[in-house]
N, CA, C and O atoms as CSV, one atom per row, in Angstrom:
chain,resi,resn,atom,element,x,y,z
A,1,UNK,N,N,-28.301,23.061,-65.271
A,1,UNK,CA,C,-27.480,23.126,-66.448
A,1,UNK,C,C,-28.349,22.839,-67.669
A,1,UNK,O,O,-29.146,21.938,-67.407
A,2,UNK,N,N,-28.448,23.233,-68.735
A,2,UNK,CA,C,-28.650,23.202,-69.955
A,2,UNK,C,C,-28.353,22.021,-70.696
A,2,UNK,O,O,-27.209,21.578,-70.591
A,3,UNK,N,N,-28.846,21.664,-71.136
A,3,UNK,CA,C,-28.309,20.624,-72.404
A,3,UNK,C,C,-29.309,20.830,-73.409
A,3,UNK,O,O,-30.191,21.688,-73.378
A,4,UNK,N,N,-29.096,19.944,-74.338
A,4,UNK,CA,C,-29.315,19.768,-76.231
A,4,UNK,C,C,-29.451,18.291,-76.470
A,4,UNK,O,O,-28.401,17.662,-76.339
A,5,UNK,N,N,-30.501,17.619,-76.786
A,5,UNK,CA,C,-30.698,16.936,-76.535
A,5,UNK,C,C,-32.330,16.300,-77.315
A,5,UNK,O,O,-33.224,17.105,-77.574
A,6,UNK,N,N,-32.497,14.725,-77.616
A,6,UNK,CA,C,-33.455,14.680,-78.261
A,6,UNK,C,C,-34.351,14.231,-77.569
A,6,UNK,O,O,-34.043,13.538,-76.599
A,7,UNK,N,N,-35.840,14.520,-77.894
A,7,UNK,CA,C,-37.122,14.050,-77.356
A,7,UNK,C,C,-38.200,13.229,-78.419
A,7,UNK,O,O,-38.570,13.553,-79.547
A,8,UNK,N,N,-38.422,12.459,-77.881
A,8,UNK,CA,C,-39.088,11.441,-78.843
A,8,UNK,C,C,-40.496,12.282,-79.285
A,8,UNK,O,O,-40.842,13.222,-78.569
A,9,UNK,N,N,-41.118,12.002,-80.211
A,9,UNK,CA,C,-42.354,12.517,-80.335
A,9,UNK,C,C,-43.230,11.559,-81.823
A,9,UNK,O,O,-44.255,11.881,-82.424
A,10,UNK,N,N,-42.223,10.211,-82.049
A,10,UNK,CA,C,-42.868,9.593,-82.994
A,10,UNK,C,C,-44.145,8.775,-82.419
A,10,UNK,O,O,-44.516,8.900,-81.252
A,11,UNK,N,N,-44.892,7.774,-83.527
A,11,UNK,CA,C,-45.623,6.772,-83.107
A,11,UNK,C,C,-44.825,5.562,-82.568
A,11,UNK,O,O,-43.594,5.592,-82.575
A,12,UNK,N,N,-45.796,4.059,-81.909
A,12,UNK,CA,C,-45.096,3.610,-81.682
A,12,UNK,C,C,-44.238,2.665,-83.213
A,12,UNK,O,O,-44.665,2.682,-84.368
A,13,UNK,N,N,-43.241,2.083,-82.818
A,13,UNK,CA,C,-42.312,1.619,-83.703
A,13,UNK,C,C,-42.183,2.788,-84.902
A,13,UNK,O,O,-41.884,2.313,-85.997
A,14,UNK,N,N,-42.313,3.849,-84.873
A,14,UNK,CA,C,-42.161,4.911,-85.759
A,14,UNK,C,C,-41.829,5.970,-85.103
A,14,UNK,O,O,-42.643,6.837,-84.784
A,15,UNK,N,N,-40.218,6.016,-84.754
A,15,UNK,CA,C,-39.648,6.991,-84.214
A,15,UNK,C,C,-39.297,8.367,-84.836
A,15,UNK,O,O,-38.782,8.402,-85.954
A,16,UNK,N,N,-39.612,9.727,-84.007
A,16,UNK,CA,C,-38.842,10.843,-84.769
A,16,UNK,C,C,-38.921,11.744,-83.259
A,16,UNK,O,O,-39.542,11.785,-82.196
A,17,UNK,N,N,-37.907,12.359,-83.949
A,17,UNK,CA,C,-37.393,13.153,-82.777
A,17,UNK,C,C,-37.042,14.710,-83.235
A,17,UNK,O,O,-36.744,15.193,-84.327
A,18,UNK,N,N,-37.207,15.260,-81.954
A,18,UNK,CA,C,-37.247,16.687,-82.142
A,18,UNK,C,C,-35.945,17.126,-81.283
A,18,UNK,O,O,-35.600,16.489,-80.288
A,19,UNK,N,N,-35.218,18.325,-81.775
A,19,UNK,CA,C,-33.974,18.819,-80.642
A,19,UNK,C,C,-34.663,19.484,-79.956
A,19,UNK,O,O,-35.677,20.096,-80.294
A,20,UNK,N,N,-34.149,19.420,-78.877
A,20,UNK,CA,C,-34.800,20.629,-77.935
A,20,UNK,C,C,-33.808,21.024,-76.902
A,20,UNK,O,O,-33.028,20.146,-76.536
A,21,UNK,N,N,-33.706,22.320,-76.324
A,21,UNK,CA,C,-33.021,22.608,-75.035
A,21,UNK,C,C,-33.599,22.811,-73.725
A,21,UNK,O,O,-34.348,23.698,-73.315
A,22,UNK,N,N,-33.144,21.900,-73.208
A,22,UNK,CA,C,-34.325,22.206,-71.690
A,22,UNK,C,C,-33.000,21.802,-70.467
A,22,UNK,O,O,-31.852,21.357,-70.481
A,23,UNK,N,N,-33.929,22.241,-69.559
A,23,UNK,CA,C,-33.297,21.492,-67.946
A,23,UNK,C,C,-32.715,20.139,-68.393
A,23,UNK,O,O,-33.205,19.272,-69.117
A,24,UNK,N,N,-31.230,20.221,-67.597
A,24,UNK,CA,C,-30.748,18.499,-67.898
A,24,UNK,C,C,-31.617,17.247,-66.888
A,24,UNK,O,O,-31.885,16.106,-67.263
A,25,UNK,N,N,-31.972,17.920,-65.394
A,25,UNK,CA,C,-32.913,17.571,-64.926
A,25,UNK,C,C,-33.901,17.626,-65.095
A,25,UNK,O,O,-34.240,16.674,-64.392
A,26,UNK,N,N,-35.069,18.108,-65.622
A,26,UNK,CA,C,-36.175,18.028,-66.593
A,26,UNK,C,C,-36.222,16.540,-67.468
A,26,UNK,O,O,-35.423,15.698,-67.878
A,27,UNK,N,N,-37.756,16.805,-67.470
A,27,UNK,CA,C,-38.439,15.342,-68.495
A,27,UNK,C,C,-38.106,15.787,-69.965
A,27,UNK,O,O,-38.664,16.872,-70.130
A,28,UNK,N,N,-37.468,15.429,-71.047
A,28,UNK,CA,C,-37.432,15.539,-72.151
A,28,UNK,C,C,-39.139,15.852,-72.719
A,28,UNK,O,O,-39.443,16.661,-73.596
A,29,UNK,N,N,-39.969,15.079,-72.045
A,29,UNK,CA,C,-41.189,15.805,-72.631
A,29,UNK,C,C,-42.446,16.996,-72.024
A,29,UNK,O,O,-43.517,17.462,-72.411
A,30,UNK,N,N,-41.665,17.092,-71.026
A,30,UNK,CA,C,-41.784,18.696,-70.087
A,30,UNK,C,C,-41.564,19.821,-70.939
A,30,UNK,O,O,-41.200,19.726,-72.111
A,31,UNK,N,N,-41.797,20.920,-70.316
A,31,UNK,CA,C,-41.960,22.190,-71.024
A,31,UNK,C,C,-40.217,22.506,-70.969
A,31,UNK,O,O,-39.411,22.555,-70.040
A,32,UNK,N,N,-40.072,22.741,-72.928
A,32,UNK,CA,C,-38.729,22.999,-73.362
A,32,UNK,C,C,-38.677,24.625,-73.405
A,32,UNK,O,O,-39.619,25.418,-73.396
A,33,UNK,N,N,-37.265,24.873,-73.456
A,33,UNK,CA,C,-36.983,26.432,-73.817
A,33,UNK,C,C,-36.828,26.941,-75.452
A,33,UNK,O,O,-36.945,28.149,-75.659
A,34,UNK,N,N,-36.674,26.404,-76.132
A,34,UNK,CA,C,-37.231,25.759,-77.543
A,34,UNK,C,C,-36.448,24.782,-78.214
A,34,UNK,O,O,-35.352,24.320,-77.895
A,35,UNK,N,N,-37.361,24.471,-79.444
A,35,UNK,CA,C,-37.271,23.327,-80.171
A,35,UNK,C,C,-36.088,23.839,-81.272
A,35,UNK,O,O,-36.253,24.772,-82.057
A,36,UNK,N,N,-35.440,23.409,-81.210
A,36,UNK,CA,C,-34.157,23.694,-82.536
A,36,UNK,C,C,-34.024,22.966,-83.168
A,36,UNK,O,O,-32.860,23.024,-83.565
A,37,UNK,N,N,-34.768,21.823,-83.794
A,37,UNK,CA,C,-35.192,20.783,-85.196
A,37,UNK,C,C,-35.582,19.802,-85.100
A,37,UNK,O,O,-36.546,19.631,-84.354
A,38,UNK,N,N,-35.026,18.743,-85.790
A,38,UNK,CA,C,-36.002,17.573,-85.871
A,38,UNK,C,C,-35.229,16.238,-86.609
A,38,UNK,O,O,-34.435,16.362,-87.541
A,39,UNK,N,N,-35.571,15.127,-86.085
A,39,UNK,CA,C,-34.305,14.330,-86.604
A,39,UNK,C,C,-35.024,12.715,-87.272
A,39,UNK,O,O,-35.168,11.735,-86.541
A,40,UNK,N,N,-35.312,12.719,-88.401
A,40,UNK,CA,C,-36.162,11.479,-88.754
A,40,UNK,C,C,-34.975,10.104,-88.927
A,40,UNK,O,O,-34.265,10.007,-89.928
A,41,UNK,N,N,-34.925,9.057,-87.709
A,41,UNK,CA,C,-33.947,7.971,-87.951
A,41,UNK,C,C,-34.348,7.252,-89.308
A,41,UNK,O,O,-33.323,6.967,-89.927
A,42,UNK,N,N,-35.214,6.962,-89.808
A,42,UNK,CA,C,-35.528,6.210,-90.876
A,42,UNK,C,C,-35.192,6.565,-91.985
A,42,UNK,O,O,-34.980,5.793,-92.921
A,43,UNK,N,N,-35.086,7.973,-92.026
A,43,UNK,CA,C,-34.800,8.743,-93.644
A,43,UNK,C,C,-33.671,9.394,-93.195
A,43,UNK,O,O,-33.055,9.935,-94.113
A,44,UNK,N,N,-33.122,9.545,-91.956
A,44,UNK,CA,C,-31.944,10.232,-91.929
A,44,UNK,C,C,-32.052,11.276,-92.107
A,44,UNK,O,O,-31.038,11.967,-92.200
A,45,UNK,N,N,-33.645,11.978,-92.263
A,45,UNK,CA,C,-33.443,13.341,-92.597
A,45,UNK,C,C,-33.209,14.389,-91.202
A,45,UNK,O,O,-34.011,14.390,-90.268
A,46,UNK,N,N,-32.402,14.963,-91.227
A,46,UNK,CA,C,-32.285,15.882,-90.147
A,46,UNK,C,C,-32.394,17.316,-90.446
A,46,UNK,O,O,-31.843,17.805,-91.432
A,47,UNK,N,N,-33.181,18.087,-89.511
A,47,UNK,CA,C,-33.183,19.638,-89.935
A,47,UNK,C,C,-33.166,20.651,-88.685
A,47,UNK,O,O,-33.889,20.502,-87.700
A,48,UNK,N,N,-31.955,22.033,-88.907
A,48,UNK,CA,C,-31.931,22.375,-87.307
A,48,UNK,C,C,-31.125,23.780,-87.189
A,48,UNK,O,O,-30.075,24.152,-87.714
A,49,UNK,N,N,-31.944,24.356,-86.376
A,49,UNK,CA,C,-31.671,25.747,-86.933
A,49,UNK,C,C,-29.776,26.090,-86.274
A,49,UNK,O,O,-29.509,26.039,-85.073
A,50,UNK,N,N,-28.888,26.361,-87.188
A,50,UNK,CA,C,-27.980,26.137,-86.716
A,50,UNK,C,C,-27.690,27.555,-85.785
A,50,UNK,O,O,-27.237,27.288,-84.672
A,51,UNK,N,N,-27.871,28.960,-86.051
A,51,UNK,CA,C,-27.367,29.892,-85.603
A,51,UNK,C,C,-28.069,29.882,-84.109
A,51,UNK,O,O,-27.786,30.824,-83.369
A,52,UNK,N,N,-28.930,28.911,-83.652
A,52,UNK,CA,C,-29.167,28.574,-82.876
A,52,UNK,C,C,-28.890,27.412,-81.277
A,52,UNK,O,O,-29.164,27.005,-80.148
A,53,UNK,N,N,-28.164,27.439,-82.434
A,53,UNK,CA,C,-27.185,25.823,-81.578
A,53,UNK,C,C,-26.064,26.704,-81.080
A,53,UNK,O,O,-25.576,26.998,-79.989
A,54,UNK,N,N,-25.879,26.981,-82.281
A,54,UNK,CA,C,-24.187,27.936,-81.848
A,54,UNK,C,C,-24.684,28.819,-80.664
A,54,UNK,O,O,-24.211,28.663,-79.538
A,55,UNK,N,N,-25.706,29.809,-80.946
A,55,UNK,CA,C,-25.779,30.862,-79.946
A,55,UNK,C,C,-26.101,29.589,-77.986
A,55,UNK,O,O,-25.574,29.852,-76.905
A,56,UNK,N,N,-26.756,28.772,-78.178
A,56,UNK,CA,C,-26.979,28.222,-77.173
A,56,UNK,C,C,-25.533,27.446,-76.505
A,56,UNK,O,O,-25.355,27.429,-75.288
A,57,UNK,N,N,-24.722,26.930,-77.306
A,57,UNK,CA,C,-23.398,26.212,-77.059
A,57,UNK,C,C,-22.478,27.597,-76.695
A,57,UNK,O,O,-21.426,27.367,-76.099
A,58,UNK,N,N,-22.770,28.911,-76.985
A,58,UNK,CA,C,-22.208,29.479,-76.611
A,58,UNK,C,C,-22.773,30.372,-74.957
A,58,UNK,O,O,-21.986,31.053,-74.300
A,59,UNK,N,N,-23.778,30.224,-74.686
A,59,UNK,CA,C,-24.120,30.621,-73.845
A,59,UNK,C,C,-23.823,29.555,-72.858
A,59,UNK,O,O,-24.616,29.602,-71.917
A,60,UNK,N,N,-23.227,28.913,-72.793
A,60,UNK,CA,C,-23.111,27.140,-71.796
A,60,UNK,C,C,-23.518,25.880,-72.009
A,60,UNK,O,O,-23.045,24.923,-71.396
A,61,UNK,N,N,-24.473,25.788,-72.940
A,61,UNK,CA,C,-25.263,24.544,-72.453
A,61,UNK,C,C,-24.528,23.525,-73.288
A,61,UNK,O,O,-24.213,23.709,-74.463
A,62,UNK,N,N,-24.252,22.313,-72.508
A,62,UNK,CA,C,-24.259,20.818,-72.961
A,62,UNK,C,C,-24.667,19.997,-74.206
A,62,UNK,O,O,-25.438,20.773,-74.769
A,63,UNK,N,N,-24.619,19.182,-74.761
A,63,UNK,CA,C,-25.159,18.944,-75.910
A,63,UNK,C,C,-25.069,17.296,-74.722
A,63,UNK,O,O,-24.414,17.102,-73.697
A,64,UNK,N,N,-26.315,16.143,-75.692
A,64,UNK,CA,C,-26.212,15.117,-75.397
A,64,UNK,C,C,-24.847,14.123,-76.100
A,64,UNK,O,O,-24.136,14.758,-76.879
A,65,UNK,N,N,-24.518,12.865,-75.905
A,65,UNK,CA,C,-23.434,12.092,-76.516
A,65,UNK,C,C,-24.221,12.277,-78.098
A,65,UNK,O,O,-23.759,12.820,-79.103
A,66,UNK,N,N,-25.409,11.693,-77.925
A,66,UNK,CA,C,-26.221,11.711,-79.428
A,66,UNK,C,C,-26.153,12.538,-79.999
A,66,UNK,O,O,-25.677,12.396,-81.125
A,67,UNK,N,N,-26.526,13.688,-79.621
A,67,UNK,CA,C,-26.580,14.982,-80.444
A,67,UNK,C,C,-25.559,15.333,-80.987
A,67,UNK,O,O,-25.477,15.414,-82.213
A,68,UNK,N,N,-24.550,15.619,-80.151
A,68,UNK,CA,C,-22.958,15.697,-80.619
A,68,UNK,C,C,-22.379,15.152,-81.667
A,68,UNK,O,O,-21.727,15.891,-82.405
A,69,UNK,N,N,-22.477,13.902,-81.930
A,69,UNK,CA,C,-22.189,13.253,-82.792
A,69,UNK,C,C,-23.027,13.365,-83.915
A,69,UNK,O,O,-22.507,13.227,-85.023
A,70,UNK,N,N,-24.281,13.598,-83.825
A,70,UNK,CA,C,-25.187,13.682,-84.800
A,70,UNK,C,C,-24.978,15.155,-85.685
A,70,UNK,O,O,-25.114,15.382,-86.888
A,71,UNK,N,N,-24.650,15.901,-84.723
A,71,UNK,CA,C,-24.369,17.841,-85.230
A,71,UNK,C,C,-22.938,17.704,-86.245
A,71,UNK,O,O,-22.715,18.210,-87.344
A,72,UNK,N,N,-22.189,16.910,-85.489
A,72,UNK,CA,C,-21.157,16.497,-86.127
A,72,UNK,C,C,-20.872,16.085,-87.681
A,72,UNK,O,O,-20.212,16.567,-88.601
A,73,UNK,N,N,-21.540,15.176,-87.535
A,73,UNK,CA,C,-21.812,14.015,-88.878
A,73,UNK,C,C,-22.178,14.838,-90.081
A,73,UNK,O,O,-21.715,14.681,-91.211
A,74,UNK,N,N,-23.387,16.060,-89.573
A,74,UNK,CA,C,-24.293,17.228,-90.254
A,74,UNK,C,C,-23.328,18.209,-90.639
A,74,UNK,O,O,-23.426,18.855,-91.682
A,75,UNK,N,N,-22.572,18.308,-89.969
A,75,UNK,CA,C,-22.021,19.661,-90.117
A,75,UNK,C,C,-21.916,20.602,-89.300
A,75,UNK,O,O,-21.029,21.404,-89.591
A,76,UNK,N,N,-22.511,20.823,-88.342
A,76,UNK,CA,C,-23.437,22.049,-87.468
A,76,UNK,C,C,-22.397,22.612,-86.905
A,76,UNK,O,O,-22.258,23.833,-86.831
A,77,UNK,N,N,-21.361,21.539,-86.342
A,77,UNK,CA,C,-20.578,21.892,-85.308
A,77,UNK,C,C,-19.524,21.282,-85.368
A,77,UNK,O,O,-19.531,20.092,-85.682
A,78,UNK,N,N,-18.493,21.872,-85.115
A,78,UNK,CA,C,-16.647,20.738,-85.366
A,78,UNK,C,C,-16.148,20.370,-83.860
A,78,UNK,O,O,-16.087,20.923,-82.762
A,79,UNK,N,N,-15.828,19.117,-84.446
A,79,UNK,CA,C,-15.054,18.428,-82.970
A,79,UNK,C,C,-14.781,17.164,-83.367
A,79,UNK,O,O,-14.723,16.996,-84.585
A,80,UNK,N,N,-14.506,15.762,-82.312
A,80,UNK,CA,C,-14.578,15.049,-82.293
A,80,UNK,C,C,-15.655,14.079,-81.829
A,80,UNK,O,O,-15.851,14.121,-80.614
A,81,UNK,N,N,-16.521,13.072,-82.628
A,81,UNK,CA,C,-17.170,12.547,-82.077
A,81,UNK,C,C,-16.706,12.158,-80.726
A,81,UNK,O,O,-15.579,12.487,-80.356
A,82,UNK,N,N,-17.690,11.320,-79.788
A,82,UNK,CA,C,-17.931,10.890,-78.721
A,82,UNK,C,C,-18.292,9.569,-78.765
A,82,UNK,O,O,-19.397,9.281,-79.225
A,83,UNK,N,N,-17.396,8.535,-78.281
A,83,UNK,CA,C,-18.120,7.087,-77.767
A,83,UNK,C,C,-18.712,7.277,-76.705
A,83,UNK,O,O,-18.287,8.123,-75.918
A,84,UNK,N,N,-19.635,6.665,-76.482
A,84,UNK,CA,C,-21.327,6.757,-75.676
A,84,UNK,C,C,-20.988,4.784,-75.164
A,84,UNK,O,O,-21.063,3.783,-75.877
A,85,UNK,N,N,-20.578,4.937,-73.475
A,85,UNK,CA,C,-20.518,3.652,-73.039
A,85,UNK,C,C,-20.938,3.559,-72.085
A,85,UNK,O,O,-20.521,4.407,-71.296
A,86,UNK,N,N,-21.705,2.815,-71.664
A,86,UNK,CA,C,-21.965,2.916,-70.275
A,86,UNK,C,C,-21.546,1.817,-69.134
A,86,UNK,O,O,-22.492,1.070,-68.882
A,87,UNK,N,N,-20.628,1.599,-68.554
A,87,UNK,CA,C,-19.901,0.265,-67.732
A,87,UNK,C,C,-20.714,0.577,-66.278
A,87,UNK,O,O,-20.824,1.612,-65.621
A,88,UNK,N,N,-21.199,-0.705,-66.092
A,88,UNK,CA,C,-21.699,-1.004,-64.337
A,88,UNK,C,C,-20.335,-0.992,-63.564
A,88,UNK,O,O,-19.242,-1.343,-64.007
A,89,UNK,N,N,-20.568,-0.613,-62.575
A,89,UNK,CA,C,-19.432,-0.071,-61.101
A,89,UNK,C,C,-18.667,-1.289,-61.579
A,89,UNK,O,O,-17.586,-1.311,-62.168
A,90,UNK,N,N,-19.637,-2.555,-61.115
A,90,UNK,CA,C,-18.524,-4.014,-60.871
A,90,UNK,C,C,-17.416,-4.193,-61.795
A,90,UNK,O,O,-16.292,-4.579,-61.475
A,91,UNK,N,N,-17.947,-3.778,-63.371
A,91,UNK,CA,C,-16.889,-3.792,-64.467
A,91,UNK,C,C,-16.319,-2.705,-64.275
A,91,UNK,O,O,-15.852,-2.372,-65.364
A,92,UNK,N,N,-16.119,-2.061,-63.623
A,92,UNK,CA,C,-15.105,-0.551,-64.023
A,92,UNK,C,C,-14.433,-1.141,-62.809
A,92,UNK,O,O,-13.302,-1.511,-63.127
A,93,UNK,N,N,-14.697,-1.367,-61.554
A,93,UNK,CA,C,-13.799,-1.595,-60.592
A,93,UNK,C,C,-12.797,-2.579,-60.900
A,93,UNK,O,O,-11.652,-2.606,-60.448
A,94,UNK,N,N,-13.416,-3.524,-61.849
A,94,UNK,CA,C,-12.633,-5.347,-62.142
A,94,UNK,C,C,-11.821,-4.539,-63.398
A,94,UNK,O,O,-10.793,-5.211,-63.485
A,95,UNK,N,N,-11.704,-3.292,-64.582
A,95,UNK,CA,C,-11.353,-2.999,-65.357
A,95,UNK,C,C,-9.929,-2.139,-64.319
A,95,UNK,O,O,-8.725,-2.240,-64.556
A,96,UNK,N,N,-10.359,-1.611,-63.572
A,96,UNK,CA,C,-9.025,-0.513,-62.921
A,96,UNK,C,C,-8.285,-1.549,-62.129
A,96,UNK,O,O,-7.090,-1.262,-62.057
A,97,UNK,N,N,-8.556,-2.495,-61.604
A,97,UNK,CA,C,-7.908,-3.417,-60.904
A,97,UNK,C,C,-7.192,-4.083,-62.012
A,97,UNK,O,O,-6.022,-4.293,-61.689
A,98,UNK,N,N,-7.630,-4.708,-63.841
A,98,UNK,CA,C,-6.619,-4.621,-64.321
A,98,UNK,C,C,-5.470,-4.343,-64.560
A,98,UNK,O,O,-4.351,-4.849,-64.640
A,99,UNK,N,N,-6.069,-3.290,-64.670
A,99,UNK,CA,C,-5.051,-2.018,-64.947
A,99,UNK,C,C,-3.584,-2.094,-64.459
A,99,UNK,O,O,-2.543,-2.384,-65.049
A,100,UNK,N,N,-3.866,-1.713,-63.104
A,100,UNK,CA,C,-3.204,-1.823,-61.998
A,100,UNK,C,C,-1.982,-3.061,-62.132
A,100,UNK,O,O,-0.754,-3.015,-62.069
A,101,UNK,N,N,-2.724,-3.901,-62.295
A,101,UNK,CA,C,-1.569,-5.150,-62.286
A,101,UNK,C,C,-0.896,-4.780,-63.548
A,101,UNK,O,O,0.266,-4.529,-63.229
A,102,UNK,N,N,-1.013,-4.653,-64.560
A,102,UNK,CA,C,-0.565,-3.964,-65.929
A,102,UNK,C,C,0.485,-3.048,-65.452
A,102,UNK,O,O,1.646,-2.906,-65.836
A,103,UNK,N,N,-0.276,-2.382,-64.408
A,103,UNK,CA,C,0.986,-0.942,-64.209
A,103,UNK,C,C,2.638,-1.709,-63.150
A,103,UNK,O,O,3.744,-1.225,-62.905
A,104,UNK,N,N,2.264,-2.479,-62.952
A,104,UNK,CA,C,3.578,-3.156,-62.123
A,104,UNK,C,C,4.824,-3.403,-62.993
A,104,UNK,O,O,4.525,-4.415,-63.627
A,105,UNK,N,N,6.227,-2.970,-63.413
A,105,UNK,CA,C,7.034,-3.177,-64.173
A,105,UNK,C,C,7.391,-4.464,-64.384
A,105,UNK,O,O,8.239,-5.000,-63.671
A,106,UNK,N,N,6.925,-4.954,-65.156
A,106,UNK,CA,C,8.238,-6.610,-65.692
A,106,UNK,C,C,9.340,-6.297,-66.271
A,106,UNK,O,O,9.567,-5.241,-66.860
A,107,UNK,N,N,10.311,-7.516,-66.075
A,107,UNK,CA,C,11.579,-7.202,-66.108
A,107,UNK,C,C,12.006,-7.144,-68.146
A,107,UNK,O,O,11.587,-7.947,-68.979
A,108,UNK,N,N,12.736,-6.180,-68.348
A,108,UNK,CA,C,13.020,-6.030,-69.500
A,108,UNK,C,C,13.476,-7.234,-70.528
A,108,UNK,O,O,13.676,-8.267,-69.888
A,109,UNK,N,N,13.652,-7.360,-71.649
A,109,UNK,CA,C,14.059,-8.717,-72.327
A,109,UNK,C,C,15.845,-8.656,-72.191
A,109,UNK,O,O,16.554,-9.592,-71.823
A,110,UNK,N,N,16.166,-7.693,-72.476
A,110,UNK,CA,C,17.546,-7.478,-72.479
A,110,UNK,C,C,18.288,-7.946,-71.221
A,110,UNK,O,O,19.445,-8.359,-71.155
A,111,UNK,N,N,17.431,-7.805,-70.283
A,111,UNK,CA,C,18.479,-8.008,-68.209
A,111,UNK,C,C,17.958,-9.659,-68.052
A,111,UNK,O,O,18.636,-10.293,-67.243
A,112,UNK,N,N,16.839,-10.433,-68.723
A,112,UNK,CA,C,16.252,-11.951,-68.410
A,112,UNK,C,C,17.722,-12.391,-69.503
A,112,UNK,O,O,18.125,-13.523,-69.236
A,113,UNK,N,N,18.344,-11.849,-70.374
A,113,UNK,CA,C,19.024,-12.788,-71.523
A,113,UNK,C,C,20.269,-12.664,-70.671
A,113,UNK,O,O,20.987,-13.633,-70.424
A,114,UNK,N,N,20.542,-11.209,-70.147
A,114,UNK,CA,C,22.155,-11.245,-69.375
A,114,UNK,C,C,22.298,-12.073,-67.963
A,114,UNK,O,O,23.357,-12.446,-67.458
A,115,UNK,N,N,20.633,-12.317,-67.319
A,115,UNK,CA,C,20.727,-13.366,-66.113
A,115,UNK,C,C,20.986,-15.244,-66.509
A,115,UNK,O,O,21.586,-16.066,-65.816
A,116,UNK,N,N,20.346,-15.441,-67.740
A,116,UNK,CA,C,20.802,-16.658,-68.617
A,116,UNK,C,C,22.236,-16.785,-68.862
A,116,UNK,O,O,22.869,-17.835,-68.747
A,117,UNK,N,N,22.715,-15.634,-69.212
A,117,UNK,CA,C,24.291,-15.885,-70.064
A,117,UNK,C,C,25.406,-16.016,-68.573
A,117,UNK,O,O,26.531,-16.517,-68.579
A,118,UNK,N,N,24.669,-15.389,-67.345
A,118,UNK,CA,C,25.894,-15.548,-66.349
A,118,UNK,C,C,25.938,-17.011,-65.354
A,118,UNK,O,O,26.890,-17.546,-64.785
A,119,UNK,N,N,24.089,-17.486,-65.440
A,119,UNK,CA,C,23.898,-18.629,-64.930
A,119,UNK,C,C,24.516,-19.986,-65.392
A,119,UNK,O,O,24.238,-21.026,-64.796
């Protein structure tokens, strides 16, 4: 599968990044299918060929959580951002097991006041 997606290519503590589309399995710094811009975090400057994004989003491919939101923010592309979370098994299992108890009905306020008024 395809994705869109960024690859680092700054110094160290001097990050910048380039878009690129490659294998989702692939190394981000492996051989890409090309580079479609460039994204400086420090200046915020971003630049990226858009009729290019489109033609690739239309042929299938994926975009990353980052990118998405970032194309977004730009303009490139309409939607809704994406929250980007990542929960370990143990918390998602202890989060649905919440849940769960949540989903069990308690008794309404209206039927606890009519069991008071007959007691």
């Amino acid at each position: 599968m395809l994705t869109i997606r960024l690859s680092r290519i700054g110094k160290r503590k001097q990050p910048f990044y380039r878009l690129i589309i490659s294998e989702k399995s692939r190394d981000p710094q492996a051989r890409v299918l090309e580079i479609l811009g460039s994204y400086n975090p420090f200046t915020k400057e971003f630049t990226a060929k858009a009729d290019r994004i489109t033609y690739w989003l239309g042929q299938g491919a994926k975009t990353s959580v980052t990118v998405n939101n970032l194309l977004i923010d730009k303009g490139v592309i309409k939607g809704e951002k994406i929250r980007a979370v990542r929960i370990s098994k143990k918390r998602q299992e202890a989060k649905q097991a919440a849940e769960a108890k949540k989903e069990t009905p308690a008794p309404a306020p209206a039927e606890k006041k009519e069991e008071a008024k007959t007691a």
